[in-house]
KOLBAKOL-896725 format. One record per residue (C-alpha): residue number from 1; residue in one letter; chain; z, y, x. Coordinates in Angstrom, 1 decimal. Layout:
BEGIN
+-----+------+------+--------+--------+--------+
| pos | code | unit |     c3 |     c2 |     c1 |
+-----+------+------+--------+--------+--------+
| NUM |    A |    A |      Z |      Y |      X |
...
+-----+------+------+--------+--------+--------+
END
This chain:
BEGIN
+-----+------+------+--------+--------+--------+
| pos | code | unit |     c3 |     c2 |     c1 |
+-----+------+------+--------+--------+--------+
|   1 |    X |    A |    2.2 |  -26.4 |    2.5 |
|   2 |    X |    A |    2.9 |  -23.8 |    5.4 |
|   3 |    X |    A |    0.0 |  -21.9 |    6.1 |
|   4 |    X |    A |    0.0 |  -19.1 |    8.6 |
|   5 |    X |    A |   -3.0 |  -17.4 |    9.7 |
|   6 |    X |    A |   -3.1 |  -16.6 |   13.7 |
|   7 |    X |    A |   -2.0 |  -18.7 |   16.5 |
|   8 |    X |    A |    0.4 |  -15.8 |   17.8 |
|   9 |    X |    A |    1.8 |  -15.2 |   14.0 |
|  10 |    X |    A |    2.9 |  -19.0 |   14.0 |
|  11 |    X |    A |    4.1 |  -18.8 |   17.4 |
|  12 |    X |    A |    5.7 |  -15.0 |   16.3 |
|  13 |    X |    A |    7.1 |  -16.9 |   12.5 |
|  14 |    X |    A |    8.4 |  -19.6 |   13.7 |
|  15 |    X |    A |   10.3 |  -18.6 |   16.4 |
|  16 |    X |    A |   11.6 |  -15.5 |   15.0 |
|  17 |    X |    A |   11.7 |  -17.2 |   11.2 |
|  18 |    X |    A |   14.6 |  -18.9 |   12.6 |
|  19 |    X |    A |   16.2 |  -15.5 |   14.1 |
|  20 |    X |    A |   15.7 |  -13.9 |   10.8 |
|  21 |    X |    A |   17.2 |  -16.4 |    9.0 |
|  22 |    X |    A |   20.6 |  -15.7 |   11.1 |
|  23 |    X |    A |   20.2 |  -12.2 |   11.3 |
|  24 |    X |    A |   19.7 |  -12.3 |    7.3 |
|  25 |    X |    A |   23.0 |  -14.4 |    6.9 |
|  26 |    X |    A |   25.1 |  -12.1 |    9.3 |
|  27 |    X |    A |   23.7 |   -9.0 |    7.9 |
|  28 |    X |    A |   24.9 |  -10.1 |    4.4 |
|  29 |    X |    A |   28.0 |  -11.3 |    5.3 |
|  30 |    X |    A |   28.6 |   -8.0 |    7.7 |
|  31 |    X |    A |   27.3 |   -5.4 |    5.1 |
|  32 |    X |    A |   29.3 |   -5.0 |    2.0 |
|  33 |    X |    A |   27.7 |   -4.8 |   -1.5 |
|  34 |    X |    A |   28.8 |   -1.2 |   -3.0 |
|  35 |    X |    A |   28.5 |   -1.3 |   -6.4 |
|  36 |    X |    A |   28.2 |    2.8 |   -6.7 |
|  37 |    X |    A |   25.4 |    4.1 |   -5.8 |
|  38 |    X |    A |   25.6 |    7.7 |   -6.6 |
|  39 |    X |    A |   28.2 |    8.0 |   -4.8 |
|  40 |    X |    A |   27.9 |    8.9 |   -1.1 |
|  41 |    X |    A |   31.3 |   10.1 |   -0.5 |
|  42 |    X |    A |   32.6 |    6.7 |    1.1 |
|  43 |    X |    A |   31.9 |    3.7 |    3.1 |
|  44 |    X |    A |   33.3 |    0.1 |    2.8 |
|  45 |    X |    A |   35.7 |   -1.1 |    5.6 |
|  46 |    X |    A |   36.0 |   -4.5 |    7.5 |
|  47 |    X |    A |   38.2 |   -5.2 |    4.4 |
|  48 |    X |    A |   36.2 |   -3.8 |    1.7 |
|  49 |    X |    A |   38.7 |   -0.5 |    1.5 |
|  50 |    X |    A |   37.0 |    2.9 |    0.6 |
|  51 |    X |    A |   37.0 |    5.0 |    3.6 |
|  52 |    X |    A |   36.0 |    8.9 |    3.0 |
|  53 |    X |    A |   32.7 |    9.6 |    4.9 |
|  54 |    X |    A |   34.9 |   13.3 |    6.4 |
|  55 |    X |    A |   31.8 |   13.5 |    9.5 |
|  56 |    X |    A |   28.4 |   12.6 |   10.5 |
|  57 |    X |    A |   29.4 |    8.9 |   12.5 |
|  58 |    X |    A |   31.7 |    8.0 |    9.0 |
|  59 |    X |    A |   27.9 |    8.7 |    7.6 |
|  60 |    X |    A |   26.1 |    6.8 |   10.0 |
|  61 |    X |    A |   28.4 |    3.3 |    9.0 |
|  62 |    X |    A |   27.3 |    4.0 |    5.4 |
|  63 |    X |    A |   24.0 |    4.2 |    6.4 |
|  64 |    X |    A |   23.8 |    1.0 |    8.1 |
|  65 |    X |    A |   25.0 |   -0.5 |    5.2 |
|  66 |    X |    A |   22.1 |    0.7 |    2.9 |
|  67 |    X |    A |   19.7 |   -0.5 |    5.6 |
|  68 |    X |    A |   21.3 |   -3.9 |    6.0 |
|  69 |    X |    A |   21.3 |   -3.7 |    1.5 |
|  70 |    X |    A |   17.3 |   -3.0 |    1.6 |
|  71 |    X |    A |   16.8 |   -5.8 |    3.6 |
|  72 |    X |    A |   18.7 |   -8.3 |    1.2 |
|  73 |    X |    A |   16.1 |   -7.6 |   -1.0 |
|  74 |    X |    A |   13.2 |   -6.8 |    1.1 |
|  75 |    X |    A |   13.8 |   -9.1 |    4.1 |
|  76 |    X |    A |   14.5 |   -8.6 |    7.5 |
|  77 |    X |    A |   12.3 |   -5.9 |    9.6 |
|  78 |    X |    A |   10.3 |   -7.8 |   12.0 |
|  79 |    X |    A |   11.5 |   -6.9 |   15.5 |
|  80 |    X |    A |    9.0 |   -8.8 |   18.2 |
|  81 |    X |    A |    9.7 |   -8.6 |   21.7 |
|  82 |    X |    A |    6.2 |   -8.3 |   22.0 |
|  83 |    X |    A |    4.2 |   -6.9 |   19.0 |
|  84 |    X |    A |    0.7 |   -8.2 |   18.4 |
|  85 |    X |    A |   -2.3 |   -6.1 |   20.6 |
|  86 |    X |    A |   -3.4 |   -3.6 |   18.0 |
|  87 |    X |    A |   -6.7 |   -3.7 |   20.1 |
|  88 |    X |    A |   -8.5 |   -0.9 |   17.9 |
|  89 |    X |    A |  -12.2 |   -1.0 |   17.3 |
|  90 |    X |    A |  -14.3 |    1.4 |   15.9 |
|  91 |    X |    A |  -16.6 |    0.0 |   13.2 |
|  92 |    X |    A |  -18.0 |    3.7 |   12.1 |
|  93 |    X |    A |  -18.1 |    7.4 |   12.9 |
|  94 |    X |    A |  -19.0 |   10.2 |   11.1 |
|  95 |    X |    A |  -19.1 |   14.1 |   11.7 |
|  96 |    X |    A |  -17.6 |   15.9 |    9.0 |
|  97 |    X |    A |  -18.0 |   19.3 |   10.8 |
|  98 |    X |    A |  -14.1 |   20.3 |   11.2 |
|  99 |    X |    A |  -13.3 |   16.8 |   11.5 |
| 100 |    X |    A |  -14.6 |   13.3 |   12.8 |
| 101 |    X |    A |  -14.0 |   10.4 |   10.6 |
| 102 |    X |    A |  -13.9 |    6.9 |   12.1 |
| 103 |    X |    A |  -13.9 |    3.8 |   10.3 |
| 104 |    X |    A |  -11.6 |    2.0 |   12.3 |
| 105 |    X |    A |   -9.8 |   -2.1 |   12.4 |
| 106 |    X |    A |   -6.3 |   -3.2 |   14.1 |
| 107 |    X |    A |   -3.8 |   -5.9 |   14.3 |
| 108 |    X |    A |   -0.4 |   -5.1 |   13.0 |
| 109 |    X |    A |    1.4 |   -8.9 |   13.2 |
| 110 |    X |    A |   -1.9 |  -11.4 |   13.2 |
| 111 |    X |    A |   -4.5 |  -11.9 |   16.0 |
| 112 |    X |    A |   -7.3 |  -13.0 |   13.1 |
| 113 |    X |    A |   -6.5 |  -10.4 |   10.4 |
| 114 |    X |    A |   -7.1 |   -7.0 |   11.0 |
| 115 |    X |    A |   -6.5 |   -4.0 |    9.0 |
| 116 |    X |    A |   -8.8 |   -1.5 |    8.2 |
| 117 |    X |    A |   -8.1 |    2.2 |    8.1 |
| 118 |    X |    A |   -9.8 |    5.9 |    8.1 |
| 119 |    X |    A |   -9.0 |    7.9 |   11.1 |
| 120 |    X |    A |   -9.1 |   11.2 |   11.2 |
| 121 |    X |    A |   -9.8 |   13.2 |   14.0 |
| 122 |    X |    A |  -10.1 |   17.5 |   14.0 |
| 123 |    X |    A |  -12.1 |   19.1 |   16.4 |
| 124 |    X |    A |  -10.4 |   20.5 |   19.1 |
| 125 |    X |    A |   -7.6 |   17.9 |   19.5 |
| 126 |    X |    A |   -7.9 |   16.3 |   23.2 |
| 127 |    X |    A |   -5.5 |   15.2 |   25.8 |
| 128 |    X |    A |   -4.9 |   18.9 |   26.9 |
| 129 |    X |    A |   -4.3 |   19.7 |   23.2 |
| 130 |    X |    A |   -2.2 |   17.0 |   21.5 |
| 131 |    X |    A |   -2.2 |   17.8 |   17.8 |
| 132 |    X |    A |    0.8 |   16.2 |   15.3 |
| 133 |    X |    A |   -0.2 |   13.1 |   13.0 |
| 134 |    X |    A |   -0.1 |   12.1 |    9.5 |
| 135 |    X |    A |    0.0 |    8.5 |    8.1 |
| 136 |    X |    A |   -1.7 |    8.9 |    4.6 |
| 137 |    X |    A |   -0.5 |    6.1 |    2.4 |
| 138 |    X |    A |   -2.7 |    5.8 |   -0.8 |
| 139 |    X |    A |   -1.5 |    4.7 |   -4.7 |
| 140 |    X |    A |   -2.3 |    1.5 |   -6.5 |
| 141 |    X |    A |   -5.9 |    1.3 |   -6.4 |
| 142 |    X |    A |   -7.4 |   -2.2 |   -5.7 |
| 143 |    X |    A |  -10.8 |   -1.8 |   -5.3 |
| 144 |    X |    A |  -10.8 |    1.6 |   -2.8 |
| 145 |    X |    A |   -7.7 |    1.6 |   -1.4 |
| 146 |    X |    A |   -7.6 |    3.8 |    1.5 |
| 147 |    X |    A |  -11.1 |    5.4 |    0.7 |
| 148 |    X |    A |   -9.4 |    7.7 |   -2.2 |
| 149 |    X |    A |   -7.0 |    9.9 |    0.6 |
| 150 |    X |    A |   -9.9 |    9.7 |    2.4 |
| 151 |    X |    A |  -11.7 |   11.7 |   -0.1 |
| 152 |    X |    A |  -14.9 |    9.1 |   -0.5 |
| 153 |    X |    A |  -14.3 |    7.7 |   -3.6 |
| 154 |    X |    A |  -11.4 |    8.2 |   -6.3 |
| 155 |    X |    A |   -9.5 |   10.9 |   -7.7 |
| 156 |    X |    A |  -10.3 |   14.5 |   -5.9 |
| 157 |    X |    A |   -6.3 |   15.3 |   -6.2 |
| 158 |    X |    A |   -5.3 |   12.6 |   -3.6 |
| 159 |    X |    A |   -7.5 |   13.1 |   -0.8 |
| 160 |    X |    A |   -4.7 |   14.5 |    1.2 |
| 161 |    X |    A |   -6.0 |   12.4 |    4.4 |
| 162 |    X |    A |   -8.8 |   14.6 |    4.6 |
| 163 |    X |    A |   -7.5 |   17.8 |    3.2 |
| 164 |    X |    A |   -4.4 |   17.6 |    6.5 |
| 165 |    X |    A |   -7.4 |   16.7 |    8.8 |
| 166 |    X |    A |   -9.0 |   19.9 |    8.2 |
| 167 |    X |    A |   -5.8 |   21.7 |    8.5 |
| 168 |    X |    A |   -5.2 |   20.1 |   12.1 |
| 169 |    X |    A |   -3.8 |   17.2 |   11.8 |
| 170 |    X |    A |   -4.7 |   13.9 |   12.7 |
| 171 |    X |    A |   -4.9 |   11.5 |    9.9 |
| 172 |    X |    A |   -4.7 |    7.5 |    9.1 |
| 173 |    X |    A |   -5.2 |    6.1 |    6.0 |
| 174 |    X |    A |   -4.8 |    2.4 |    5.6 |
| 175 |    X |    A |   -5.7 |   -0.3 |    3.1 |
| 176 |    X |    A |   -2.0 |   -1.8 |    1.8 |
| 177 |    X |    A |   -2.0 |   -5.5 |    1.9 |
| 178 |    X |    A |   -4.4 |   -7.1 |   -1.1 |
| 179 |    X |    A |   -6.0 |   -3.9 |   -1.5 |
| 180 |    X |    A |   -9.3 |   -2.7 |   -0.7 |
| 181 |    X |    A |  -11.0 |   -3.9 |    2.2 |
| 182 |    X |    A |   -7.2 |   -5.9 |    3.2 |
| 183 |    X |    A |   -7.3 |   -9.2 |    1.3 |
| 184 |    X |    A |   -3.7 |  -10.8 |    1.6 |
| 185 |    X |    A |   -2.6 |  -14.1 |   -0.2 |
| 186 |    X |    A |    1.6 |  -12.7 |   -0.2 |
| 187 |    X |    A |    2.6 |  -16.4 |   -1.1 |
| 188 |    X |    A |    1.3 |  -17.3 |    2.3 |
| 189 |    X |    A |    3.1 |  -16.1 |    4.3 |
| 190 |    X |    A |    6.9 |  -16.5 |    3.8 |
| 191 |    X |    A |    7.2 |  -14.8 |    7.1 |
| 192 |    X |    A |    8.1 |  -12.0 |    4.9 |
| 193 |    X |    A |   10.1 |  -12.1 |    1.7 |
| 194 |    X |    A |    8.5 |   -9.5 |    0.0 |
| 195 |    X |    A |    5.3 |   -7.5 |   -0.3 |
| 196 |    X |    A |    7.1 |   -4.5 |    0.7 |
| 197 |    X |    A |    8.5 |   -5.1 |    4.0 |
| 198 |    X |    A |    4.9 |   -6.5 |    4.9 |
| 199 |    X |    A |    4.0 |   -3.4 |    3.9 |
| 200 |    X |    A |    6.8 |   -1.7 |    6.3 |
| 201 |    X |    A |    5.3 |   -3.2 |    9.2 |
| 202 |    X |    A |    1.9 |   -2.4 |    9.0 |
| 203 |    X |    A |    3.0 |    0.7 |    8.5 |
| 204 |    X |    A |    5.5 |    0.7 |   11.6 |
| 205 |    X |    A |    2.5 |   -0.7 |   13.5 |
| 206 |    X |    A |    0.3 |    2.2 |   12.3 |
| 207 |    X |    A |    2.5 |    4.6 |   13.8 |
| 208 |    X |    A |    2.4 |    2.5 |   17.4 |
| 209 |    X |    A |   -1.4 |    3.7 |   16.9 |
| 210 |    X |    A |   -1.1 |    6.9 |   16.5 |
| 211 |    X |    A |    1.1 |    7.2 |   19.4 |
| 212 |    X |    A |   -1.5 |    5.7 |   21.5 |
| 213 |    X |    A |   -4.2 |    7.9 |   20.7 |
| 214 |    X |    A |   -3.9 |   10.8 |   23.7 |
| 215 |    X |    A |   -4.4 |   13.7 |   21.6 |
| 216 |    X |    A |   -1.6 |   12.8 |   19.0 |
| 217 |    X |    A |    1.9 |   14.3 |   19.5 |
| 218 |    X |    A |    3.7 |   11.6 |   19.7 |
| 219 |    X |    A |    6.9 |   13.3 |   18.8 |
| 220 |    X |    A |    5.4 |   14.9 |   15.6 |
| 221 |    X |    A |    4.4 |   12.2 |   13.1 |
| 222 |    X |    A |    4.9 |   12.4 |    9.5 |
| 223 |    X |    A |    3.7 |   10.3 |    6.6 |
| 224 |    X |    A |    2.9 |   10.9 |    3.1 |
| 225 |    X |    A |    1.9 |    9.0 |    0.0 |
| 226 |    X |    A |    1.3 |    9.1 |   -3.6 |
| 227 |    X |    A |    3.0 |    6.6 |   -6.3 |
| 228 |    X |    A |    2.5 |    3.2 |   -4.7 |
| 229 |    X |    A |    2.2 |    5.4 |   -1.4 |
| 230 |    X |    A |    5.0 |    7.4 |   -2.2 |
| 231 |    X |    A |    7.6 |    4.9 |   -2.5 |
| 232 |    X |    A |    5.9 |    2.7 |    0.9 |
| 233 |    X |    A |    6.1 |    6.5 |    2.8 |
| 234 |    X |    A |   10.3 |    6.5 |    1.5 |
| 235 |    X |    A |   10.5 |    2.2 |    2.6 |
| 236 |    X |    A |    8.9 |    3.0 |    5.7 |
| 237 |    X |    A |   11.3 |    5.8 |    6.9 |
| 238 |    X |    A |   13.8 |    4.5 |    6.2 |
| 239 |    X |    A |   13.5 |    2.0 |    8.9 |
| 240 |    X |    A |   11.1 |    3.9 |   11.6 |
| 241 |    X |    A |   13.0 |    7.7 |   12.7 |
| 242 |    X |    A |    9.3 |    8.2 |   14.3 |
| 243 |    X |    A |    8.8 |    9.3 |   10.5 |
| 244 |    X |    A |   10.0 |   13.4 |   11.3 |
| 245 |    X |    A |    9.0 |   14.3 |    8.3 |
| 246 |    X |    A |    7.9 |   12.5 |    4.8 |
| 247 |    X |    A |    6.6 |   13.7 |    1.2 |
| 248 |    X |    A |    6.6 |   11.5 |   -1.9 |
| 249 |    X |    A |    4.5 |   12.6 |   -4.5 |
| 250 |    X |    A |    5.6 |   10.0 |   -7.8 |
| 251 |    X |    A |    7.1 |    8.2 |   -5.3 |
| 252 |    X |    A |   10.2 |    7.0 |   -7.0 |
| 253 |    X |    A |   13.3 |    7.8 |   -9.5 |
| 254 |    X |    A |   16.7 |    5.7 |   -9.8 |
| 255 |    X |    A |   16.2 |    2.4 |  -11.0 |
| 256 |    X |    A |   18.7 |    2.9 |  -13.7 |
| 257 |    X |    A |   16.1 |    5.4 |  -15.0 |
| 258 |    X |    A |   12.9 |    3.8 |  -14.3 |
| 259 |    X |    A |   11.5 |    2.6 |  -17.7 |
| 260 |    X |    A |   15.1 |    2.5 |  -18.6 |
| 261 |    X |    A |   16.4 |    0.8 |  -16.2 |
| 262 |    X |    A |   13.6 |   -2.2 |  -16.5 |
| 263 |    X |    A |   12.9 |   -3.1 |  -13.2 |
| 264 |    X |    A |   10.0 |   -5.5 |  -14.0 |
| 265 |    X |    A |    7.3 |   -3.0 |  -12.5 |
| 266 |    X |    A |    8.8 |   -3.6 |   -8.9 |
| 267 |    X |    A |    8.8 |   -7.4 |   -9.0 |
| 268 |    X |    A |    5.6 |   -8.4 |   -8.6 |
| 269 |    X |    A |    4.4 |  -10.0 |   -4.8 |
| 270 |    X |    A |    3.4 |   -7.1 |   -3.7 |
| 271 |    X |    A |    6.4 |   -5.4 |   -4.2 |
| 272 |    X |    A |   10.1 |   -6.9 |   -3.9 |
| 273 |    X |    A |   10.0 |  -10.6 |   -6.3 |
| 274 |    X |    A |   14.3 |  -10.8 |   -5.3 |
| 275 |    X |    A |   14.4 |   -8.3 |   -7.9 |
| 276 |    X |    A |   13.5 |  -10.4 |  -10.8 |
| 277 |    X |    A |   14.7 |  -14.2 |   -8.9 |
| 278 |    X |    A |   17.9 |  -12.8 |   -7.6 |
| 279 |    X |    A |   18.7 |   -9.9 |   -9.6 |
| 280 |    X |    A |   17.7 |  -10.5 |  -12.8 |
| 281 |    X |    A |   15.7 |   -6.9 |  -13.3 |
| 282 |    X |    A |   19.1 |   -5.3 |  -13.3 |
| 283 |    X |    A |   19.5 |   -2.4 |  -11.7 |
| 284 |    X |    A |   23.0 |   -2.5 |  -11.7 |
| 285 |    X |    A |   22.9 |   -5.5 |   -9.3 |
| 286 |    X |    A |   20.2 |   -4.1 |   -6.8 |
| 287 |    X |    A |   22.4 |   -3.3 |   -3.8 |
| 288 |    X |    A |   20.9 |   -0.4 |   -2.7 |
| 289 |    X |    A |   18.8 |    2.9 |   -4.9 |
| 290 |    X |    A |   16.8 |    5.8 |   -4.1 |
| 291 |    X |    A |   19.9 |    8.2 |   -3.9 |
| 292 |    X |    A |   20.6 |    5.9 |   -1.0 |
| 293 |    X |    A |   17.0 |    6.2 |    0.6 |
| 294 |    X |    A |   16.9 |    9.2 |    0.4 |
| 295 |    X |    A |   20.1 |   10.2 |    2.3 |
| 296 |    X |    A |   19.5 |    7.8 |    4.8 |
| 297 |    X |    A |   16.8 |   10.1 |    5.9 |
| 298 |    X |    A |   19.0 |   13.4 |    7.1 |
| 299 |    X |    A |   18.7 |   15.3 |    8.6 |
| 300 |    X |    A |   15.0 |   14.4 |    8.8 |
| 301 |    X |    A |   12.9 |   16.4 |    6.5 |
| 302 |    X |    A |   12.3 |   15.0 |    3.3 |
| 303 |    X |    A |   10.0 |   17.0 |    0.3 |
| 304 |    X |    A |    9.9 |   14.7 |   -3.2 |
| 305 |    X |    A |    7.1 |   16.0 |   -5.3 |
| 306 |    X |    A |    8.3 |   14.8 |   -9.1 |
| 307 |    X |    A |    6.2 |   16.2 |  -11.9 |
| 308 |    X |    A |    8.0 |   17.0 |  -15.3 |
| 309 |    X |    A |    5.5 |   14.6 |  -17.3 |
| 310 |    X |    A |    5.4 |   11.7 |  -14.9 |
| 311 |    X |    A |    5.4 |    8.2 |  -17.2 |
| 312 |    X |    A |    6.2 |    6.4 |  -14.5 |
| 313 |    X |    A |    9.4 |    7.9 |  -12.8 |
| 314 |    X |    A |   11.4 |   10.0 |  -15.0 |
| 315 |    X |    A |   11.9 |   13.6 |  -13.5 |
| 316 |    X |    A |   15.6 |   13.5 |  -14.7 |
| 317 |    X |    A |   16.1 |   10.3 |  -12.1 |
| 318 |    X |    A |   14.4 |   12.0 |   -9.2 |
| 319 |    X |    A |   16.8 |   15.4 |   -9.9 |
| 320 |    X |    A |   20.0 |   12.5 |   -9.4 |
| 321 |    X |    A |   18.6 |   11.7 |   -6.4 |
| 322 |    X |    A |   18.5 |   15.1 |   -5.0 |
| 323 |    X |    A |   21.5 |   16.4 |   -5.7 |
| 324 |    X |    A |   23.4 |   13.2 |   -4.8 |
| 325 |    X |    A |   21.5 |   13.3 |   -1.2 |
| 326 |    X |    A |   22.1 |   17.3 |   -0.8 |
| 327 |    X |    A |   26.0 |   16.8 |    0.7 |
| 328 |    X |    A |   24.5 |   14.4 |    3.1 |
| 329 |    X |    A |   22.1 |   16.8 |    4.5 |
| 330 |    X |    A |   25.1 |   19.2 |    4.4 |
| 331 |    X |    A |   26.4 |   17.0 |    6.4 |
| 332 |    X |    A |   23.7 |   16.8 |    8.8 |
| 333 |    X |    A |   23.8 |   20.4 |    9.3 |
| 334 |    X |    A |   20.3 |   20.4 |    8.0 |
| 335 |    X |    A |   20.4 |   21.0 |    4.1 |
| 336 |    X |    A |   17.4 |   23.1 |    4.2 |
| 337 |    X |    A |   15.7 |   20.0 |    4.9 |
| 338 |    X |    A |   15.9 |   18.1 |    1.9 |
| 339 |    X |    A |   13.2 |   20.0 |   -0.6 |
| 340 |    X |    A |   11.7 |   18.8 |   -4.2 |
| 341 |    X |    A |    9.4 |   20.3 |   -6.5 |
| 342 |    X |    A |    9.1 |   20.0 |  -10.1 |
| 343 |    X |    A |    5.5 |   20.8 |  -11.1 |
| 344 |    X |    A |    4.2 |   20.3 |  -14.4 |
| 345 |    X |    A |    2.0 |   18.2 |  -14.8 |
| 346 |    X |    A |    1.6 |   14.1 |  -15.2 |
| 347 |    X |    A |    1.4 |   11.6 |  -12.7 |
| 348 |    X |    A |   -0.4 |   13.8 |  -10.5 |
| 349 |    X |    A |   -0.4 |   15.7 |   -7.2 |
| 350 |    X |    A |   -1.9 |   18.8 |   -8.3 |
| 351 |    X |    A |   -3.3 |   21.3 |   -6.1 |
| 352 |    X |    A |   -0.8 |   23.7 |   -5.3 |
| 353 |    X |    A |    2.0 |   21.2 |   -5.1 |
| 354 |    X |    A |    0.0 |   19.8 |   -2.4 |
| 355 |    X |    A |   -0.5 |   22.8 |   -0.8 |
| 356 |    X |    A |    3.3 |   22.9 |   -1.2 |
| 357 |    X |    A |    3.3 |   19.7 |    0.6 |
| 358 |    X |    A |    0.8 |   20.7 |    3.2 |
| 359 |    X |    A |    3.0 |   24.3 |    4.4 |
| 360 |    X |    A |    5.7 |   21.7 |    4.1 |
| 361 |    X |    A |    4.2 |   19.4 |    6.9 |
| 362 |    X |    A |    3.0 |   22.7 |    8.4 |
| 363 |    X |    A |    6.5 |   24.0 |    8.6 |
| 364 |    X |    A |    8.7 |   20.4 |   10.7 |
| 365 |    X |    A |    5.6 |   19.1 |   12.1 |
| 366 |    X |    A |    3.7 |   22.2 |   13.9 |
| 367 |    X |    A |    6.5 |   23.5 |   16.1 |
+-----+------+------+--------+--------+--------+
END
């Protein structure tokens, strides 16, 4: 049985549920499947001929086409005419001394649910001094969710939400859907055919946020995650350009090399279930990878953090990815933008890559 939950997301589903369903058959039939996904050198004609990408608008075709390929398997990006009222509230405030941390709650797509999230705010930031802001996307952690960037509970190595606050930055760390304070029953609401583009949104709709609060620099957002948040910082901007600049810390490797090419681990509802039902855990039938992603972002700046030791993406993967994206950044005119590291370590983000990660931000962001 249907069940939506919120007037306004019926009204939202089941009028657009219909336009997505459209858009979802044109955009397959318009975007081709390519079958090579390390290499970027070409795009796919009207009739399926190879066509050499030779300048940046050859580029921008391909790139439409790994958009149009992520939302095959994702589903479509939710487009409303006229988004939900986030209506903010502030449930709690705290001085920190350099910073103020407010327990905040929003609507992203739902007029019943709202999301809960950590803001934080430095002094000195005001309408006469707009600061740049920093979406703070935590890893999987079901029980604290958005409280471990915030540095309340959790490992001390991911409090990066705090840790930018006191370096100027406005923060805003939100629960993912079904995680911490966000319960979220994904079979629900087929509004959305995976976990991960619901995920998209509310992070799409975080952003709006930010750019409403008068001492954010709207022109100066990044975003930045670890594992779980890693990969949802990479979804994300790939479909918002808000996103100026992005780290993933164990964010991601090619598919091909991820548990050896044994997709399972992105299947669940949280995540993108097409890739089990549809694509039998294959990674050669995925139409889109991370090389893909990942050059989709020139000439935005991108830094992938990838320790040698990481269990969970290969390091070997993430170097592919790199150097496969590089000529596309050439191409931007940007290639200094496009960064990794290689610490070693585990499935970590250790303290000087983060500091890495914060001079990074510092760098594209404080300009």
């Amino acid at each position: 049985m249907l069940r939506l939950s919120g007037w306004m997301m019926c009204l939202w589903g089941c009028l657009s549920g219909l336009q997505a369903a459209e858009q979802q058959s044109e955009t397959e039939q318009a975007a081709p499947v390519y079958r090579e996904h390390l290499d970027l050198s070409y795009y796919l004609d009207q009739n399926g001929e190879k066509q050499s990408v030779k300048n940046w608008n050859d580029w921008q075709t391909r790139r439409q086409h790994i958009l149009s390929n992520m939302q095959t398997v994702m589903g479509e990006v939710p487009r409303p005419k006229q988004p939900v009222p986030l209506e903010m509230k502030v449930l709690e405030e705290t001085d920190l001394g350099k910073v103020k941390r407010l327990k905040i709650s929003y609507h992203t797509d739902d007029l019943q649910q709202r999301v809960k999230a950590y803001l934080f705010v430095p002094q000195g930031a005001s309408a006469d001094h707009r600061v740049p802001a920093i979406l703070c996307l935590h890893q999987t952690n079901s029980q604290i969710g958005k409280e471990e960037p915030a540095g309340i509970r959790g490992l001390p190595n991911l409090k990066y939400a705090i840790e930018l606050a006191e370096r100027g930055y406005v923060t805003l760390a939100p629960d993912y859907p079904s995680f911490g304070e966000y319960p979220y029953d994904f079979k629900a609401h087929p509004e959305y055919r995976s976990g991960t583009m619901k995920a998209i949104y509310d992070n799409m709709r975080s952003i709006d946020l930010l750019q409403s609060l008068d001492y954010v620099n709207a022109d100066q957002i990044g975003c930045v995650g670890h594992s779980l948040g890693g990969h949802n910082t990479m979804f994300t901007a790939a479909f918002d350009t808000r996103i100026k600049a992005l780290v993933s810390s164990c964010g991601f490797t090619r598919f091909h090399k991820y548990y050896g090419g044994k997709l399972k681990g992105w299947t669940s509802d949280r995540y993108m279930p097409l890739i089990n039902s549809k694509y039998q855990n294959d990674p050669n039938q995925v139409p889109f990878d991370f090389t893909e992603i990942v050059a989709s972002f020139a000439p935005r700046a991108f830094l992938a953090c990838a320790p040698v030791n990481d269990s969970n993406f290969e390091v070997s993967g993430v170097k592919d990815v790199i150097r496969i994206a590089q000529p596309v950044y050439q191409l931007s005119g940007h290639p200094e933008n496009l960064q990794a590291t290689y610490p070693e370590a585990q499935h970590d983000f250790p303290p000087a890559t983060r500091e890495a990660a914060y001079q990074f931000f510092d760098r594209h962001l404080k300009k």
